[in-house]
Structures are given as C-alpha cells and as structure tokens.
N, C-alpha and C positions, 0 to 999 in steps of 0.2 A: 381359510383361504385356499383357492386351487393353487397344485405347482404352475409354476410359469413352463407354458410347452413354444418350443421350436415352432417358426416357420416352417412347413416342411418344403414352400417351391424354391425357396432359396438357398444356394448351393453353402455345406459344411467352410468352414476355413480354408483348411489344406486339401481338401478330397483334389479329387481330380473333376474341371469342368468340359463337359462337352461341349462343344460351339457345333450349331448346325449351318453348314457353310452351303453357299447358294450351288443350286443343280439345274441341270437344261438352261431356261433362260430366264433363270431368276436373277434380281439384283439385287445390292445393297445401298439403301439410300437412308436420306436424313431429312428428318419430319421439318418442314421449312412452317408451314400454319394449317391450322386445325378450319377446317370450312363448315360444319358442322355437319347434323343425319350422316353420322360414323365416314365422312370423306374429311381427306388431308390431302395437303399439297404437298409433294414430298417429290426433294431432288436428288435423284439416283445417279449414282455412281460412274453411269455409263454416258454422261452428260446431259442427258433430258428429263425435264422437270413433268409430274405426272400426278396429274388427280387419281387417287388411291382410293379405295372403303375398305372399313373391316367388315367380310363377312359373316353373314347373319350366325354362324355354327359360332363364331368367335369373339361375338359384340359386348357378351360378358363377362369374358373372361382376360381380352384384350385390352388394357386401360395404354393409352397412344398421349403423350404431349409432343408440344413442339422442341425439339433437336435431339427427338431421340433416336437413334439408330437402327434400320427394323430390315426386315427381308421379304421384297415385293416380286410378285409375279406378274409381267405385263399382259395384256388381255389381246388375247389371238385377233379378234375382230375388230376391239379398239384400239389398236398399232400401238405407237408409242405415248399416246393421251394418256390412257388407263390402265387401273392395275389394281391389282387386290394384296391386302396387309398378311404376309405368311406369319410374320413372327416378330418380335420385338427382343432385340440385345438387352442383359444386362452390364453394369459399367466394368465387370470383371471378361464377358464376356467380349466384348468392344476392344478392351486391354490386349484379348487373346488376339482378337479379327488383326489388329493392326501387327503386331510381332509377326504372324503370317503374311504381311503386308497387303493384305486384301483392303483395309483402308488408308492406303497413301493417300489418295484425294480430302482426308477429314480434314486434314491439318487446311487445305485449302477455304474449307467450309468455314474453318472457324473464326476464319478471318473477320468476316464480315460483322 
C-alpha cells in the first residue's frame, strides 16, 4: 500500500497563511445561489447583489457553492450587474478576512 501524501493546496497547521486582500476595485462578496453555465449570484460587500462567472482559465480549477466567500471583480462596461469570480476564501482564510475586519458585514449575511 502507498504512503498517505498531503494535500499540497491546503495551508500546513501552524505555517503562516497568506490572505489575498482585494485591490483597485475588487470586492468581497458571499455566494447567495448558484444559476448555473459557471454564473452565481453573489452579494458583495459594497451592497449590490451581482450576477458573477468563473472564467473560463479558472472553471476547473475553481469549485464555487453557495455561502462561500470569494473575491469579485466588477466588469467596467457591465457597472455594477457583473462581475467575474477572482478567487474563493478558505474557512481559515475568512477567519483571517474578518480579524482585519474586512468582513464586518458577514455577520449581517448570516442572518438570514
């Protein structure tokens, strides 16, 4: 029988994680439902709710459910409708987002 190998995308224990925090005018939002052909509806942080896709460089490697927490880019020509999926938090990394308080509003989300 083979040895059992590590996950390698997923971050050691204690190591240190990097969180990639949003730039220009990216946001952080939370997967509200999946609409299918790689779009979601996902409510960002900045208060408006946006029909999102993963693009195609990333539609295999990105697995998206709904209330996950991900980092969106809204689309220059389609305002605030649209927007494309940069990256999806893990629950360590989410942990981190909010201790920097970048997600105050979760708690609001989770209300519901």
């Amino acid at each position: 029988m083979a040895p059992y190998k590590k996950n390698r995308n997923q971050p050691e224990g204690d190591g240190i994680i990097r969180v990639r925090l949003p730039r220009d005018n990216q946001v952080l939002g939370l997967v509200e439902q999946r609409l299918g052909a790689s779009r979601m509806r996902i409510r960002c942080f900045d208060g408006k709710t946006r029909i999102c896709r993963i693009p195609g460089r990333l539609k295999r490697s990105l697995w998206v459910r709904a209330g996950d927490t991900v980092l969106v880019e809204p689309w220059e020509l389609g305002g605030d409708a649209k927007g494309d999926i940069l990256y999806k938090y893990r629950g360590a990394q989410v942990d981190i987002l909010k201790k920097k308080g970048l997600l105050k509003a979760a708690e609001e989300f989770e209300e519901f």
